[in-house]
C-alpha positions as CSV (number, residue, x, y, z in Angstrom):
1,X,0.0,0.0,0.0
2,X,1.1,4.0,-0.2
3,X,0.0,7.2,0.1
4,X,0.8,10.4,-2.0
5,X,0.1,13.7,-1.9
6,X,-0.2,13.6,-5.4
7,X,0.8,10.7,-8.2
8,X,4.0,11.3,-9.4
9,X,6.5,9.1,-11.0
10,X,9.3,7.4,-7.9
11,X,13.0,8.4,-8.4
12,X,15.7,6.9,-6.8
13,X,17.8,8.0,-4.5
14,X,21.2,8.2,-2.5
15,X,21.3,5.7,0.1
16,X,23.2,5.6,3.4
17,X,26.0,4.0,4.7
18,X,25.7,0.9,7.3
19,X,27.8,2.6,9.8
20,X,25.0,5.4,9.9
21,X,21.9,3.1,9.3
22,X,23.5,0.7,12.5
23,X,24.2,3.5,14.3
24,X,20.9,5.6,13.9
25,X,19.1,2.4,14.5
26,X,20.9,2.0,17.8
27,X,20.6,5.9,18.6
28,X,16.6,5.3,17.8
29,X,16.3,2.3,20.2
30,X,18.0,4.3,23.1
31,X,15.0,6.8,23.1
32,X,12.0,4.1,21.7
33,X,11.8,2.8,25.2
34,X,9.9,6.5,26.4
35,X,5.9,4.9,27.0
36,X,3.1,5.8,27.7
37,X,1.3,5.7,30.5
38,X,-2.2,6.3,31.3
39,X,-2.8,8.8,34.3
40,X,-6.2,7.1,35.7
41,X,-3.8,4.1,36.9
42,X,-0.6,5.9,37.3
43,X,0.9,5.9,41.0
44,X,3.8,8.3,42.0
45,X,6.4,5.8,42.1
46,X,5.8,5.1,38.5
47,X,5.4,8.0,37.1
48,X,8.8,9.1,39.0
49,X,10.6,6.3,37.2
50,X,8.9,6.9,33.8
51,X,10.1,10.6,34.4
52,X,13.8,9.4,35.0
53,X,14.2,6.7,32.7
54,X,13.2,9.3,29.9
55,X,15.3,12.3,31.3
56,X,18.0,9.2,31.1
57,X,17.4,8.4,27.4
58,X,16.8,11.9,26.3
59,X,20.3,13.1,27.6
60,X,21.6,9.8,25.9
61,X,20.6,11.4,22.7
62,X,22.1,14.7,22.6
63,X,25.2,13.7,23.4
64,X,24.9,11.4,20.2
65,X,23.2,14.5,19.0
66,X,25.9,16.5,20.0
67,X,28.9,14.5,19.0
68,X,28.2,14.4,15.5
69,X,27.9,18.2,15.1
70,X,24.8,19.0,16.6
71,X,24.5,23.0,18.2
72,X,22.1,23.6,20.7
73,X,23.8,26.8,22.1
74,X,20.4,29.8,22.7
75,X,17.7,26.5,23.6
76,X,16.2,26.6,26.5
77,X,12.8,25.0,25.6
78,X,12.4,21.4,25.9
79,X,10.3,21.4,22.7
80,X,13.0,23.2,20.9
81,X,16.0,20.7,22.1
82,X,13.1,17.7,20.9
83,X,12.7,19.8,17.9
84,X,16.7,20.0,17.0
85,X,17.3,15.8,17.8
86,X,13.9,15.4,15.7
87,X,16.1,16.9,12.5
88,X,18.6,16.0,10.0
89,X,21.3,16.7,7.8
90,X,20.3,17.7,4.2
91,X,21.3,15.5,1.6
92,X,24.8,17.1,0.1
93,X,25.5,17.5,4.1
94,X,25.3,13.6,4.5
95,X,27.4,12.8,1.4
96,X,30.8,14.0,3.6
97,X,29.7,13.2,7.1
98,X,32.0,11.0,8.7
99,X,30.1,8.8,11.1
100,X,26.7,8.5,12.4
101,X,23.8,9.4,12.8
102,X,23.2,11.9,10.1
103,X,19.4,11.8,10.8
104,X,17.0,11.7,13.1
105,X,18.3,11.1,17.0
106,X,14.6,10.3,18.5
107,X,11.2,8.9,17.3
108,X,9.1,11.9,15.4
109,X,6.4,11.0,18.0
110,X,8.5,12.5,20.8
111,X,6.8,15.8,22.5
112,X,6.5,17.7,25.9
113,X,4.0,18.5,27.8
114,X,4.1,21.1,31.1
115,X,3.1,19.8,34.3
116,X,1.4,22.0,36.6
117,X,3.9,23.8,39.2
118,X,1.4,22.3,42.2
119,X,1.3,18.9,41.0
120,X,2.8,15.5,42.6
121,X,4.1,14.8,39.9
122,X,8.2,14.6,38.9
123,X,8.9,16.9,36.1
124,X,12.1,17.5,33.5
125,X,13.9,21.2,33.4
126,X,16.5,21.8,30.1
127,X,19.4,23.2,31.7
128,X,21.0,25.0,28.8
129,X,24.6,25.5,30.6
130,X,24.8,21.6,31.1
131,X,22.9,21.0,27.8
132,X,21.1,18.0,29.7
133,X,17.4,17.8,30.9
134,X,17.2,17.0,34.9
135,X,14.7,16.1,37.1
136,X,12.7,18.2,39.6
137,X,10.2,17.8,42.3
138,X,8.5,21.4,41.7
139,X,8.4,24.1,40.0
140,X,8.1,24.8,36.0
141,X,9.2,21.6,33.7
142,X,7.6,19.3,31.4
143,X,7.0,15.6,31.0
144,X,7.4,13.3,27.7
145,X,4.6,11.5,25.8
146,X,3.6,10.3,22.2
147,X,1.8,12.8,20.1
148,X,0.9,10.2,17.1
149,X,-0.3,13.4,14.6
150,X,4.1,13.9,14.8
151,X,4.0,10.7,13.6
152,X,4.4,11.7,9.8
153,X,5.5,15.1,10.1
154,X,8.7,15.5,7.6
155,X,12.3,16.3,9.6
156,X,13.7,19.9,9.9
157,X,16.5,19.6,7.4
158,X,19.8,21.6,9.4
159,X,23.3,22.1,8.6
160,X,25.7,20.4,11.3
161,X,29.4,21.0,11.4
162,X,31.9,17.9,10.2
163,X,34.6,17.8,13.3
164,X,37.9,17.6,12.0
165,X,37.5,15.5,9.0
166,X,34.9,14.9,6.0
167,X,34.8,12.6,3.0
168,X,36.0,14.3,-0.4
169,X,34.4,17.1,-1.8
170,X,36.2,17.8,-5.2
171,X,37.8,14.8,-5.9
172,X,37.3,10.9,-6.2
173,X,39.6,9.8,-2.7
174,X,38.1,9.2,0.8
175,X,39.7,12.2,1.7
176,X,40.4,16.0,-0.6
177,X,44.2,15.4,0.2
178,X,45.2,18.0,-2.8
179,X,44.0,20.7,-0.3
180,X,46.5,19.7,2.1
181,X,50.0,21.6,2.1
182,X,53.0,20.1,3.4
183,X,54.8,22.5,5.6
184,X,57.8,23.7,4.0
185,X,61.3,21.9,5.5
186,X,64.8,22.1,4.7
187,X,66.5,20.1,1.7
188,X,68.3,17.8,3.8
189,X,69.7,17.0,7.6
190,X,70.3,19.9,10.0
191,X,74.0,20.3,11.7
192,X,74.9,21.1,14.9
193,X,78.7,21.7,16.3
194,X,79.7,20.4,19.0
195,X,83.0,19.9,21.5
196,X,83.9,15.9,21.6
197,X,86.6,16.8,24.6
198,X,85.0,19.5,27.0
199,X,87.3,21.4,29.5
200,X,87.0,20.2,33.1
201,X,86.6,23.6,34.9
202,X,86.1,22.6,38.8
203,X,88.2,23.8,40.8
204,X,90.6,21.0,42.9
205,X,90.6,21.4,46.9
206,X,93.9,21.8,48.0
207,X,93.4,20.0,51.4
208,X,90.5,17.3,50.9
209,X,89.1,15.5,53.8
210,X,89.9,12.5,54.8
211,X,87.4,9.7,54.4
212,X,85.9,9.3,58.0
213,X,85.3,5.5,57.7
214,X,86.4,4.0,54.7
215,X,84.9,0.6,54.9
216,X,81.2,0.9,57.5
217,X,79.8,-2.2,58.7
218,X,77.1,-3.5,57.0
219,X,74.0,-2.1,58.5
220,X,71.6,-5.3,60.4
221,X,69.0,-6.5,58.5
222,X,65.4,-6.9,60.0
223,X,64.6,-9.0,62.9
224,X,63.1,-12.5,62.7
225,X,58.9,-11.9,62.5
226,X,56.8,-11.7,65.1
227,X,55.1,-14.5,66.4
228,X,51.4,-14.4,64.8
229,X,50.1,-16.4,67.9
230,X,47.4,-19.3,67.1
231,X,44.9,-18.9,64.8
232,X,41.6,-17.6,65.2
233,X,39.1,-20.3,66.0
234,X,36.4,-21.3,62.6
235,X,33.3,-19.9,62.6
236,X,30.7,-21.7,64.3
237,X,29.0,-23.1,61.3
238,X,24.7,-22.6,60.9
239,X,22.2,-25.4,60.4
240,X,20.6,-25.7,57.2
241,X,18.4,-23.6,55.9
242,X,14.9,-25.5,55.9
243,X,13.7,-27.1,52.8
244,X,10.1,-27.5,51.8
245,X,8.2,-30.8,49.6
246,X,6.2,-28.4,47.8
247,X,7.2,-25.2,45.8
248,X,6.1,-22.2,46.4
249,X,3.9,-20.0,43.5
250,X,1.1,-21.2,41.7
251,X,-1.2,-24.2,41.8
252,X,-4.0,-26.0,41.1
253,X,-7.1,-24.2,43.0
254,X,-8.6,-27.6,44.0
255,X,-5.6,-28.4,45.4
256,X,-5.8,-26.0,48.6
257,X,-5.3,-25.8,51.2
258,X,-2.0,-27.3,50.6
259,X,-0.3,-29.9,52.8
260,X,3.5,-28.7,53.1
261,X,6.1,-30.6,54.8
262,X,9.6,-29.7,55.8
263,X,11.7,-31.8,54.4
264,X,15.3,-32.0,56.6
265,X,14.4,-31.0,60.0
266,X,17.3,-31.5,62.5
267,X,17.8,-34.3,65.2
268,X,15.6,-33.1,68.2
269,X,18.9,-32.8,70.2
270,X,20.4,-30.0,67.8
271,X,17.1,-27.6,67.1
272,X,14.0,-26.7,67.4
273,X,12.3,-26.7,64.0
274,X,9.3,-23.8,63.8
275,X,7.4,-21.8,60.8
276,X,5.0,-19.0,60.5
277,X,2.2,-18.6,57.8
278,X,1.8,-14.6,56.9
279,X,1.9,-12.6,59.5
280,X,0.6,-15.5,62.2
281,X,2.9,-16.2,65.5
282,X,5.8,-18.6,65.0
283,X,4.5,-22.4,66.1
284,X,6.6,-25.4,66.5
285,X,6.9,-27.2,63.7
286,X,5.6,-31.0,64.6
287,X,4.6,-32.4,60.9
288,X,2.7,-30.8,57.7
289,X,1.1,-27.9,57.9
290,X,-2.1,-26.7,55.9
291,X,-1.3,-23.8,53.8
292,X,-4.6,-21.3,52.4
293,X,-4.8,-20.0,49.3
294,X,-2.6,-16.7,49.2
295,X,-0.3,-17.1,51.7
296,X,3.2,-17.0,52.8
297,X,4.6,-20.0,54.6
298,X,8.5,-19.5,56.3
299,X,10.1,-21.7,58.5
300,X,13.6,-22.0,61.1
301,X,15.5,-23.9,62.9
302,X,16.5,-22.5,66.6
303,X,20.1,-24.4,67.4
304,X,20.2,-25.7,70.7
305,X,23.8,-25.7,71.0
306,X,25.0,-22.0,69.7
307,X,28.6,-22.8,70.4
308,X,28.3,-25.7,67.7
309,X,25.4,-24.5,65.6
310,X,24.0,-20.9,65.0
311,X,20.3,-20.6,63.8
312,X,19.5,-21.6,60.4
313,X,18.8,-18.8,57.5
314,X,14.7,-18.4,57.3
315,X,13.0,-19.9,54.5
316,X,9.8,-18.6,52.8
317,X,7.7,-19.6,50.0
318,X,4.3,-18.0,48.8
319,X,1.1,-20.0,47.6
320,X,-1.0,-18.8,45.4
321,X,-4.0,-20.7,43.0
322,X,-4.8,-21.2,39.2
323,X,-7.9,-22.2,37.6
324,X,-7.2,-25.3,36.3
325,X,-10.1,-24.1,33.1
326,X,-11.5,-20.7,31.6
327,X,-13.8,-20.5,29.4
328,X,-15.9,-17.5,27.7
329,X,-16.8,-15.1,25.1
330,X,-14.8,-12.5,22.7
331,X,-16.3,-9.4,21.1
332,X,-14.3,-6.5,19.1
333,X,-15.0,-2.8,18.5
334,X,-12.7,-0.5,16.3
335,X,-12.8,3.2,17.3
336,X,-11.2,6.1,17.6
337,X,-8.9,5.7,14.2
338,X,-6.0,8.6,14.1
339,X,-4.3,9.7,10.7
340,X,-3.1,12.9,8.7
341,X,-5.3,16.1,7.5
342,X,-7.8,13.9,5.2
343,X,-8.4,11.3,6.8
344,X,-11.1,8.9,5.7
345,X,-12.4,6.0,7.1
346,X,-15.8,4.3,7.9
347,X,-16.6,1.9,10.7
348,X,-19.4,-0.8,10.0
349,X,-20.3,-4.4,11.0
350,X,-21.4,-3.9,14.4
351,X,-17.7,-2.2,14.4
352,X,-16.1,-5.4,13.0
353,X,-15.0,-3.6,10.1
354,X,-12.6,-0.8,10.0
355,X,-11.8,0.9,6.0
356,X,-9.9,3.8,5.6
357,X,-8.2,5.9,2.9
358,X,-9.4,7.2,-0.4
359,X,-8.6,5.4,-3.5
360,X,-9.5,7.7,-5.9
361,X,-6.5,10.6,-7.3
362,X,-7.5,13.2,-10.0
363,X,-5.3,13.1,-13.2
364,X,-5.1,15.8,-15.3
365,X,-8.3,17.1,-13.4
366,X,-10.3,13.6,-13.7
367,X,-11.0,11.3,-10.6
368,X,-9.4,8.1,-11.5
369,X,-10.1,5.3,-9.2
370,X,-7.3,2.9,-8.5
371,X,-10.0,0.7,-6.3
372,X,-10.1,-0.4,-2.9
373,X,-9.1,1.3,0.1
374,X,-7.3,-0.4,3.1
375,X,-9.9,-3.0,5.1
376,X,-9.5,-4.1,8.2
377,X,-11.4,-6.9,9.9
378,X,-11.6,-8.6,13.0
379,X,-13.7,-12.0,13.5
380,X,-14.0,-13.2,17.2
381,X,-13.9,-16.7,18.7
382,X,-15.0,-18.2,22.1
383,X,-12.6,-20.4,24.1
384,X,-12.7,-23.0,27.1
385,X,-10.7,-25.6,28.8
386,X,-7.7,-22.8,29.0
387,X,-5.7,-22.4,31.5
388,X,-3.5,-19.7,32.6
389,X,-0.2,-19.5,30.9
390,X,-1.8,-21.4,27.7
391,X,-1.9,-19.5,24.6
392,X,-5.5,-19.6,23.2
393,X,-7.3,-17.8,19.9
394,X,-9.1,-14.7,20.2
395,X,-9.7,-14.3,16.8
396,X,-8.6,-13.6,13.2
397,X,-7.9,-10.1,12.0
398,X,-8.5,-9.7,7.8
399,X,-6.3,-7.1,6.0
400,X,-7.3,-5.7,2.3
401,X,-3.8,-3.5,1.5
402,X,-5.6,-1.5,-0.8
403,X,-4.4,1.8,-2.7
404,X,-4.9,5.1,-0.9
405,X,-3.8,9.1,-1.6
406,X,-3.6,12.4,-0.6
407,X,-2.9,11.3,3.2
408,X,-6.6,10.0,3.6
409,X,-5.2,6.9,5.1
410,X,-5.4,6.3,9.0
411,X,-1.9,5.8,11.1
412,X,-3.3,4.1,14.1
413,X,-7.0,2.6,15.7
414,X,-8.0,1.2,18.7
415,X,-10.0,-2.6,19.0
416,X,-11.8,-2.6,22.3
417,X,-11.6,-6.2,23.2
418,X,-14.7,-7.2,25.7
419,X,-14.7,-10.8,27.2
420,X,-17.5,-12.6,29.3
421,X,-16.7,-15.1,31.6
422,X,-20.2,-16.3,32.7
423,X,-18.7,-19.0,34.4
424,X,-16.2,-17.2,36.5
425,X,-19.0,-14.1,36.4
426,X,-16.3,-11.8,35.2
427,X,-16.6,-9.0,32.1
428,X,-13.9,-7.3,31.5
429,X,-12.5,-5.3,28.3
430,X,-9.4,-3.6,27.7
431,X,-8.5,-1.8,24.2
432,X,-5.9,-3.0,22.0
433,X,-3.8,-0.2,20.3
434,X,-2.7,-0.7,16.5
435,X,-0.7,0.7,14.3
436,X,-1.2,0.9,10.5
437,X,1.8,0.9,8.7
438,X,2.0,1.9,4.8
439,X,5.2,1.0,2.6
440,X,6.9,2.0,-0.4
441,X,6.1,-0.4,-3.1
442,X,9.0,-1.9,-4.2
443,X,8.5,-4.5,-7.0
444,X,11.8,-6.1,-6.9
445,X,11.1,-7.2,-2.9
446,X,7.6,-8.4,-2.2
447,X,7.8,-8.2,1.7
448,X,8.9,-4.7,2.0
449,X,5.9,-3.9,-0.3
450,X,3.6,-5.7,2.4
451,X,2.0,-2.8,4.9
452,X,0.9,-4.2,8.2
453,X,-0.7,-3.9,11.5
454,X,1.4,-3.9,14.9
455,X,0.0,-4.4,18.2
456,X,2.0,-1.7,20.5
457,X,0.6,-2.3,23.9
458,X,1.2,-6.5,23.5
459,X,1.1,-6.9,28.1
460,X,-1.7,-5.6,29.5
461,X,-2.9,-5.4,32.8
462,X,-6.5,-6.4,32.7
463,X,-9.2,-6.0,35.4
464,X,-9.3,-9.6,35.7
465,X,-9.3,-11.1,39.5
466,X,-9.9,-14.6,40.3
467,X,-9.3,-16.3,44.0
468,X,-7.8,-13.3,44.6
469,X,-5.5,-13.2,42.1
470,X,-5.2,-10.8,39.4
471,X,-4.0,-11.3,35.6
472,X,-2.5,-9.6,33.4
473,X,-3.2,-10.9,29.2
474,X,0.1,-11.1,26.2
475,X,-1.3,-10.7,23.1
476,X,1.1,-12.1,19.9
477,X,-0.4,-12.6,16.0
478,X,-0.2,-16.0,14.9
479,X,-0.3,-18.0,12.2
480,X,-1.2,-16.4,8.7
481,X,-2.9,-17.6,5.2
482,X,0.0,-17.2,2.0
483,X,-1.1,-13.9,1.2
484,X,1.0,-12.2,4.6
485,X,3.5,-13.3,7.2
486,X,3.7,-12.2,11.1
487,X,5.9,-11.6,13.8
488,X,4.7,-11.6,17.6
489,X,3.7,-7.5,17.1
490,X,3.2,-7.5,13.2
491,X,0.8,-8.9,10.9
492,X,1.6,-8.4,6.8
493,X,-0.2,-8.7,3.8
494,X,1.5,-8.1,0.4
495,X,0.5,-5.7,-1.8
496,X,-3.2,-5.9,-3.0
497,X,-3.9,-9.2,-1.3
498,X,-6.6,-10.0,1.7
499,X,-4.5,-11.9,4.1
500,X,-5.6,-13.7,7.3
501,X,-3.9,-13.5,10.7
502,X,-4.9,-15.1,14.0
503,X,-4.8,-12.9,17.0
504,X,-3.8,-15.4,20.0
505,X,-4.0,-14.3,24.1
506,X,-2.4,-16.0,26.9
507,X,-3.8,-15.5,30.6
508,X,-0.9,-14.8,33.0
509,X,-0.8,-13.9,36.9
510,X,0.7,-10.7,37.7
């Protein structure tokens, strides 16, 4: 699939080298790990490391920024320093850049947004003498998110100086050595004169003292070492650390309250094994104890003897339950699609079906249409018999990679994702956040033609509690029909095909 702003005829052009592809690529990924993260569920200690795992990233980058001839000297707006690692070199500027990047430092997507001088919240202030963004607990300062209308918004092209060297400019060497003077030196080796037999001119003492001891004994060596005295005595050695027949974390529901045994208790004559479950008092241990649902079980053993035993190290395990099935019902909603000036799109099919994009360009004046636009369907399926940590079929998502112009395709749309568990009487529904991704059409290389989907919020946290234990859900595409291929996070179909991709979910405790 692509998108113009108006049909034109492709030309080639320049490519880069691998340094700076590898390079940029790497100098991308140190920024792509700035999320989002929604402020109904946000608590201060995560929003506090958010805030300084960005600051952390984003002073990463302009160094890199910096390094390779980036100038942020008279910035002292966040937006403006995201602004200046958002551009890139022009064209005839990358051609004698040595090294990397020459592009973009951070995602397009990047931007700032002020956070209220009263609020709890950690914050990021641009010190322009250090050139580096620090945290602060009040006052002015911003705080980083994804603004997905940046998402196709063409770089600033800048001018960035070279550092000491550059590829050739006027010439076909690496380097423009004909612009290079020698310095000019003599014709051959210097001289210098010298005196082979200097005069010794110190004068000689008449009367010279004699030598006071011509041959001094040898002064005495060290003295024999210090007796060290006998060793310190061994450590007194601890008793084992208590061992239990069952492992702690998660089990079969049915199976509680558990029966847990200690495994390698002591001779009565060395220690006194005891445990504690939660908070409870410590109890002598006497033979297996019954462990509920949800709880903590640690045990000790008390030496008798401390001068040949100390007290073992505590042991602790916690015990939690599984169901052993799930069962229930999927449904999917698209909504709230995203893309450039002219977007089109309609939603239909109870919202099972999501097309966007305008196929039709004018030619000449005319409206030509080139056919379909881009489709996007999603067909749910019940499950049952799953059980946690088993991957299981949501559904299938169908892709039509249609033709679309004049930026009337959509970037991104959300699939709210509702599921009824009569059985367990839980609903819940959480929304699934996909990207739309269109690609040059290449006809030499058939995948990079292929636009896709990608799933960018794969682990969720999902309002799902059962026995007191609360899930999370990790989402992956599976396996596809032979018009596209997927990855965990992508689903692609070639160009102008309707490809089939399953959409699988796997239940985990969090």
């Amino acid at each position: 699939m692509f998108s113009l702003r108006r049909p034109t005829s492709r030309k080639t052009a320049a490519g880069v080298s691998l340094v700076e592809i590898v390079l940029t690529v790497g100098a991308l990924a140190i920024v792509s790990t700035i999320s989002v993260i929604a402020l109904s569920s946000v608590n201060r200690n995560a929003q506090h490391q958010k805030l300084e795992s960005d600051v952390r990233n984003l002073n990463s980058a302009i160094g890199l920024y910096l390094s390779n001839g980036g100038n942020l000297d008279g910035l002292s707006e966040p937006s403006a320093v995201l602004q200046k690692l958002k551009s890139t070199r022009s064209k005839a500027d990358k051609a004698l850049h040595v090294g990397a990047p020459s592009g973009r430092i951070i995602d397009p997507r990047i931007a700032a947004q002020a956070v209220p001088e009263d609020s709890w919240k950690l914050r990021a202030r641009y010190n322009s003498g250090s050139r580096r963004f620090e945290p602060q607990t009040s006052g002015a300062g911003v705080e980083f998110f994804f603004d997905e209308t940046l998402a196709e918004v063409a770089a600033t092209v800048e001018s960035r100086s070279h550092g000491a060297v550059q590829y050739a400019e006027n010439s076909g060497w690496v380097w423009d050595h004909t612009a290079t003077n020698n310095p000019t030196a003599p014709s051959g080796p210097s001289t210098f004169s010298t005196n082979p037999n200097p005069t010794d001119s110190l004068p000689v003492d008449p009367d010279p003292d004699p030598d006071p001891d011509p041959d001094p004994d040898p002064s005495p060596g060290p003295g024999p070492d210090p007796d060290p005295g006998p060793p310190p005595p061994p450590p007194v050695p601890r008793l084992p650390t208590p061992t239990f027949n069952v492992a702690g974390g998660a089990h079969p529901e049915s199976d509680f309250p558990l029966s847990v045994s200690i495994t390698n208790v002591p001779s009565p004559d060395q220690a006194d094994p005891i445990y504690q479950i939660d908070s409870g008092a410590w109890t002598p241990y006497t033979g297996p104890v019954s462990v509920p649902m949800n709880s903590s079980l640690r045990a000790q053993f008390l030496s008798k003897d401390t001068a040949t035993y100390q007290n073992s190290s505590q042991s602790s395990a916690y015990y939690y339950p599984v169901p052993e099935s799930l069962s229930g019902t999927v449904d999917g909603d698209f909504h709230s699609p995203r893309g450039g000036p002219h977007l089109t799109y309609q939603i239909t099919n109870n919202n099972d079906r999501f097309s966007h994009g305008d196929p039709v360009y004018i030619l000449d004046g005319t409206p030509i249409d080139s056919g379909d636009p881009n489709v996007l369907t999603f067909t749910s399926q019940s499950f049952s018999d799953v059980a946690p940590g088993q991957k299981f079929k949501l559904g299938d998502f169908y892709y039509h990679n249609g033709s679309t112009y004049y930026e009337s395709h959509a970037i991104k749309v959300e699939l709210r994702l509702s599921i009824e568990m009569p059985e367990r009487g839980e609903s819940i529904s959480f929304d699934l956040s996909l990207d739309l991704v269109n690609t040059e059409n290449d006809p030499d290389d058939a995948n990079a033609s292929a636009d896709y989907v990608r799933i960018t919020n794969l682990n969720q946290n999902i309002p799902l509690r059962i026995n007191g234990v609360n899930y999370r859900i990790l989402l992956e595409f599976g396996a596809t029909d032979s018009f596209g291929f997927s990855s965990q996070s992508q689903f692609h179909v070639y160009e102008g095909a309707t490809g089939q991709g399953e959409l699988l979910g796997t239940f985990l405790p969090r």
